[in-house]
KOLMARTOR-908489 format. One record per atom (N, C-alpha, C, O): residue in three letters; atom name; x, y, z. Coordinates in Angstrom, 2 decimals, always signed. Layout:
+-----+----+---------+---------+---------+
!   r !  a !      c1 !      c2 !      c3 !
+-----+----+---------+---------+---------+
! ALA ! CA !       X !       Y !       Z !
...
+-----+----+---------+---------+---------+
//
This chain:
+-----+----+---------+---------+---------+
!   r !  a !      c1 !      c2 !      c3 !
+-----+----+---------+---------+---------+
! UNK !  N !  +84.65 !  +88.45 ! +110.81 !
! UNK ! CA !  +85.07 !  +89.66 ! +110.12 !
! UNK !  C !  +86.58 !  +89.89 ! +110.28 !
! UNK !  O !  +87.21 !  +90.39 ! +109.35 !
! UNK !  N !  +87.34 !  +89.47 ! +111.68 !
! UNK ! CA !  +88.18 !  +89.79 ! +111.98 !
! UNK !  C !  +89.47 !  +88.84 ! +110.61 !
! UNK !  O !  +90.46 !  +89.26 ! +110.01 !
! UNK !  N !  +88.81 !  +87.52 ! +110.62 !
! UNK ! CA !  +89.77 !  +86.98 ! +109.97 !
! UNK !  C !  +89.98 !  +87.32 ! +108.51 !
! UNK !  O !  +90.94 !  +87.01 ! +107.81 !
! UNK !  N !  +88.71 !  +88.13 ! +108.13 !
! UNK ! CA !  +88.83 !  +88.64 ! +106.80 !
! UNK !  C !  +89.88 !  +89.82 ! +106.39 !
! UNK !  O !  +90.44 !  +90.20 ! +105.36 !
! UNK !  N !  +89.84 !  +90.07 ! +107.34 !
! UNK ! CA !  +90.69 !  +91.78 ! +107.80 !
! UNK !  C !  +92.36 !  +91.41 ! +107.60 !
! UNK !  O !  +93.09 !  +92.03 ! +106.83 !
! UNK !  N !  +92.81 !  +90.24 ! +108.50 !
! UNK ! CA !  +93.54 !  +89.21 ! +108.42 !
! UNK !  C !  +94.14 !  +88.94 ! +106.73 !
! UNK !  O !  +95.17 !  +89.44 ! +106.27 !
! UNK !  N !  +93.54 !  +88.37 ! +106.25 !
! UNK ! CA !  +93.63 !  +87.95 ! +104.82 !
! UNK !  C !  +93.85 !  +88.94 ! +103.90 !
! UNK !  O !  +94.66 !  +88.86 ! +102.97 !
! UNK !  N !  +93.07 !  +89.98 ! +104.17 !
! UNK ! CA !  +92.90 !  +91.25 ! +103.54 !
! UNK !  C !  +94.80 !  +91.94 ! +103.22 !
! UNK !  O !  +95.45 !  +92.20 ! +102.21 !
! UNK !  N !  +95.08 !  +92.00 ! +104.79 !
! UNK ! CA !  +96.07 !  +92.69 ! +105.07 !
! UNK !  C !  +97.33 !  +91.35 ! +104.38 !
! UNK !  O !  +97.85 !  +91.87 ! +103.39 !
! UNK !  N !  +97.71 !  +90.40 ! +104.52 !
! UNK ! CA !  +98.53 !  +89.41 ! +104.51 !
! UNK !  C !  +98.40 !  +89.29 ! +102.97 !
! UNK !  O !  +99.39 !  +88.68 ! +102.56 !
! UNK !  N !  +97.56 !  +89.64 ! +101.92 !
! UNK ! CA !  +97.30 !  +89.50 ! +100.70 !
! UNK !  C !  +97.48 !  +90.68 ! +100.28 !
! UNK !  O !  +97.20 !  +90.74 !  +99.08 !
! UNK !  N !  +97.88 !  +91.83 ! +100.79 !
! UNK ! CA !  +97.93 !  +93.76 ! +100.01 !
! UNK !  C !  +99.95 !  +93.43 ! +100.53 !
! UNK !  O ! +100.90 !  +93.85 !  +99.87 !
! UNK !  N ! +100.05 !  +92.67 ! +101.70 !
! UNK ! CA ! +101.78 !  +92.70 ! +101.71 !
! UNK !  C ! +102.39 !  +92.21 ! +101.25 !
! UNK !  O ! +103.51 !  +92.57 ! +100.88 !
! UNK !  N ! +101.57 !  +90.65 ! +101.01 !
! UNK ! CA ! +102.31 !  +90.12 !  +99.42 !
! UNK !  C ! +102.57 !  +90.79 !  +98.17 !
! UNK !  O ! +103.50 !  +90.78 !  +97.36 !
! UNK !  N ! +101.45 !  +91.37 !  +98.27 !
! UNK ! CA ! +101.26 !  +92.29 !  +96.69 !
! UNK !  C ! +101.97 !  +93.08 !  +96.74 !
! UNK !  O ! +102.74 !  +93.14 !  +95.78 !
! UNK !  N ! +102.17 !  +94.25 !  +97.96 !
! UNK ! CA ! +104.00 !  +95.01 !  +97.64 !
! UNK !  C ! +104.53 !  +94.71 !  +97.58 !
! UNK !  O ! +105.25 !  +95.12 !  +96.67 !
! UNK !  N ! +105.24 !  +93.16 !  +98.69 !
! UNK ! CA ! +106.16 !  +92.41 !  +98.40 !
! UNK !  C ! +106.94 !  +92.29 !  +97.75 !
! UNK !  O ! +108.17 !  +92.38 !  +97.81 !
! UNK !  N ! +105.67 !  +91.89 !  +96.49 !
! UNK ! CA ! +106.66 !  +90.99 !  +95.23 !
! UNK !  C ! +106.70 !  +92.17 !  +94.11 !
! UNK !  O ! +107.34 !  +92.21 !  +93.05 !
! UNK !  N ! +105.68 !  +93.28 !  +94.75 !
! UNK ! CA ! +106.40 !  +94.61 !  +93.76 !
! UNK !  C ! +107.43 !  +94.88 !  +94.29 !
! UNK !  O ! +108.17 !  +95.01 !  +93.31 !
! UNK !  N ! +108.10 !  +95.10 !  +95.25 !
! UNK ! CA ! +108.42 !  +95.85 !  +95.35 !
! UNK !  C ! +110.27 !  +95.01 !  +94.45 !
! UNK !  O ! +111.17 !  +95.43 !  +93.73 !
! UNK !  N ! +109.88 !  +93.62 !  +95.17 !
! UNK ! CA ! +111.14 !  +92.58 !  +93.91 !
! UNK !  C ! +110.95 !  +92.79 !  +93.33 !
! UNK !  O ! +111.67 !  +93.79 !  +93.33 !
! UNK !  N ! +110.34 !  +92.86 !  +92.25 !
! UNK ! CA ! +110.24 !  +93.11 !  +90.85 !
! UNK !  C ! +110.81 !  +94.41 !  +90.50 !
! UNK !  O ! +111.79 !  +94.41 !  +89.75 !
! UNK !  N ! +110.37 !  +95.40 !  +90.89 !
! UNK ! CA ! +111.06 !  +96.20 !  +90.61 !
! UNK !  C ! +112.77 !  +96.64 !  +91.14 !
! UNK !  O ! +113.57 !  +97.26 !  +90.44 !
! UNK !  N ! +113.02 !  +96.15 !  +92.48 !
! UNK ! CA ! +114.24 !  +95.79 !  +92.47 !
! UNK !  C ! +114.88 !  +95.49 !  +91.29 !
! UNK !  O ! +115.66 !  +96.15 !  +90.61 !
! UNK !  N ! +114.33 !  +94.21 !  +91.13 !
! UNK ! CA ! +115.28 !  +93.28 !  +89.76 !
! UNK !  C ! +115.02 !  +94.41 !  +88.52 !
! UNK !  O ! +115.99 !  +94.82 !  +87.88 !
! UNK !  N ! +114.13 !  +94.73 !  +88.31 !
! UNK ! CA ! +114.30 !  +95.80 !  +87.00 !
! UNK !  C ! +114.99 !  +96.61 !  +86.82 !
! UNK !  O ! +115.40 !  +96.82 !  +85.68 !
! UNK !  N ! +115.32 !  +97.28 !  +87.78 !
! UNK ! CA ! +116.32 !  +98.16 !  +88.48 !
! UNK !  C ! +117.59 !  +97.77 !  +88.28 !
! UNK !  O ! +118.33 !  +98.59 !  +87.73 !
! UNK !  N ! +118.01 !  +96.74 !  +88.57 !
! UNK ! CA ! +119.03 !  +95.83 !  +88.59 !
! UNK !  C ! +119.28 !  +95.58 !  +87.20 !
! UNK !  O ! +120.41 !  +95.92 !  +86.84 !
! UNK !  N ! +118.54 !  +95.08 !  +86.31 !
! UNK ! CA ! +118.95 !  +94.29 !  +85.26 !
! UNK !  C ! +118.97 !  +95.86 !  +84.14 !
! UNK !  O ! +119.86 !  +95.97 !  +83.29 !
! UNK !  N ! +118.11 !  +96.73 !  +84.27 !
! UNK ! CA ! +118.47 !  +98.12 !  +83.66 !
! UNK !  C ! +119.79 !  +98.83 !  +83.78 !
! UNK !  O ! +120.40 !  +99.30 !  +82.82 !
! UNK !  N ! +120.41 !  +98.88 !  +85.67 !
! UNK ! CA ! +121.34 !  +99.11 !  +85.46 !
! UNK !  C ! +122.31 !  +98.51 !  +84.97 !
! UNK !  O ! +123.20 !  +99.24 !  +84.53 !
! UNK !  N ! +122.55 !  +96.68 !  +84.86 !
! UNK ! CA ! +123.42 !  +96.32 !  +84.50 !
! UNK !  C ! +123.22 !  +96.12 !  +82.59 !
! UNK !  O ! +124.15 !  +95.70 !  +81.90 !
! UNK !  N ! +122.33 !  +96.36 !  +82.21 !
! UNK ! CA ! +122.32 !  +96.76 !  +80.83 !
! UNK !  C ! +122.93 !  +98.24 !  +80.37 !
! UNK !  O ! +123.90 !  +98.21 !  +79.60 !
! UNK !  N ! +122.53 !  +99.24 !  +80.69 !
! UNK ! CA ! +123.37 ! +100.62 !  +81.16 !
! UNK !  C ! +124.72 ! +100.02 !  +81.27 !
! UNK !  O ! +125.03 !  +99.95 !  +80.08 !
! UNK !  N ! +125.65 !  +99.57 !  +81.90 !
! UNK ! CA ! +126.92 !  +99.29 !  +82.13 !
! UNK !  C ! +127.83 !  +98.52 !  +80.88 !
! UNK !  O ! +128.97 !  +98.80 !  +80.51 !
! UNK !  N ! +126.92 !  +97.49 !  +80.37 !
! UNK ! CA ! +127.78 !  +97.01 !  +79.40 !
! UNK !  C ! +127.18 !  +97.82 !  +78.54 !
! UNK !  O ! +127.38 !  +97.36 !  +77.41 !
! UNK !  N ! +126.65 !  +98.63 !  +78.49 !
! UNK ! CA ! +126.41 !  +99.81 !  +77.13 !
! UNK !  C ! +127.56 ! +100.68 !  +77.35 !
! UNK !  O ! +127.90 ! +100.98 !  +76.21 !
! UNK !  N ! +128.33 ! +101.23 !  +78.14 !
! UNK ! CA ! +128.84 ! +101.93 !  +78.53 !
! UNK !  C ! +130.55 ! +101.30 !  +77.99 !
! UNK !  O ! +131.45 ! +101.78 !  +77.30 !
! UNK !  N ! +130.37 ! +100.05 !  +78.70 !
! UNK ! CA ! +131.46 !  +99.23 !  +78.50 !
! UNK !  C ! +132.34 !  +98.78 !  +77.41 !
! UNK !  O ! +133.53 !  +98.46 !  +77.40 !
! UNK !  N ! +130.95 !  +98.90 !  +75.99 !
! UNK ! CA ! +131.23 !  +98.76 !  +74.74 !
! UNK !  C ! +131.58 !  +99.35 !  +74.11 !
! UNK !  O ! +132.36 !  +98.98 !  +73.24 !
! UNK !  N ! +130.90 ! +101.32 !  +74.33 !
! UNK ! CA ! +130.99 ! +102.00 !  +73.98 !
! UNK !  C ! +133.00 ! +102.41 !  +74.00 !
! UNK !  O ! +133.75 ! +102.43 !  +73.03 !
! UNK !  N ! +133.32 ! +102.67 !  +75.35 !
! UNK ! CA ! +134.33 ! +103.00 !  +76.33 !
! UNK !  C ! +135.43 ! +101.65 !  +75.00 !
! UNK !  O ! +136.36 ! +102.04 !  +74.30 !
! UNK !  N ! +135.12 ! +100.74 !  +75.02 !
! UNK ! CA ! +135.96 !  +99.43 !  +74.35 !
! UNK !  C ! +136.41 !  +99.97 !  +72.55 !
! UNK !  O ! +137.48 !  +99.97 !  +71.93 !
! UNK !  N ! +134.98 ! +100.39 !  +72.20 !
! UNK ! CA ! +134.74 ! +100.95 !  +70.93 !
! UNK !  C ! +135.61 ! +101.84 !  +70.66 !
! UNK !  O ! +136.20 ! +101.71 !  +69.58 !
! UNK !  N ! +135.95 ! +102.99 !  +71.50 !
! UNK ! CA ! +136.65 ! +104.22 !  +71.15 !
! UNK !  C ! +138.25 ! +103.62 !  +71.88 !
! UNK !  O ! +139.25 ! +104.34 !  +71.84 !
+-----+----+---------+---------+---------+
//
């Protein structure tokens, strides 16, 4: 049982893990979309 518990837990921290990268990077690539919007705009006028 114990090793299931094991697996259990080591498989729910992956799974935030790689949420929690993912959303990092979304974060990331939103703000740097935001910026050259800004950039163009700012260029434009």
């Amino acid at each position: 049982m114990k090793f299931k518990e094991d697996v259990i837990e080591s498989l729910s921290a992956l799974l935030f893990g790689s949420i929690g990268i993912i959303s990092i990077t979304a974060f990331f690539v939103i703000l740097s979309l935001i910026i050259t919007q800004c950039c163009n705009v700012i260029k434009n006028n």
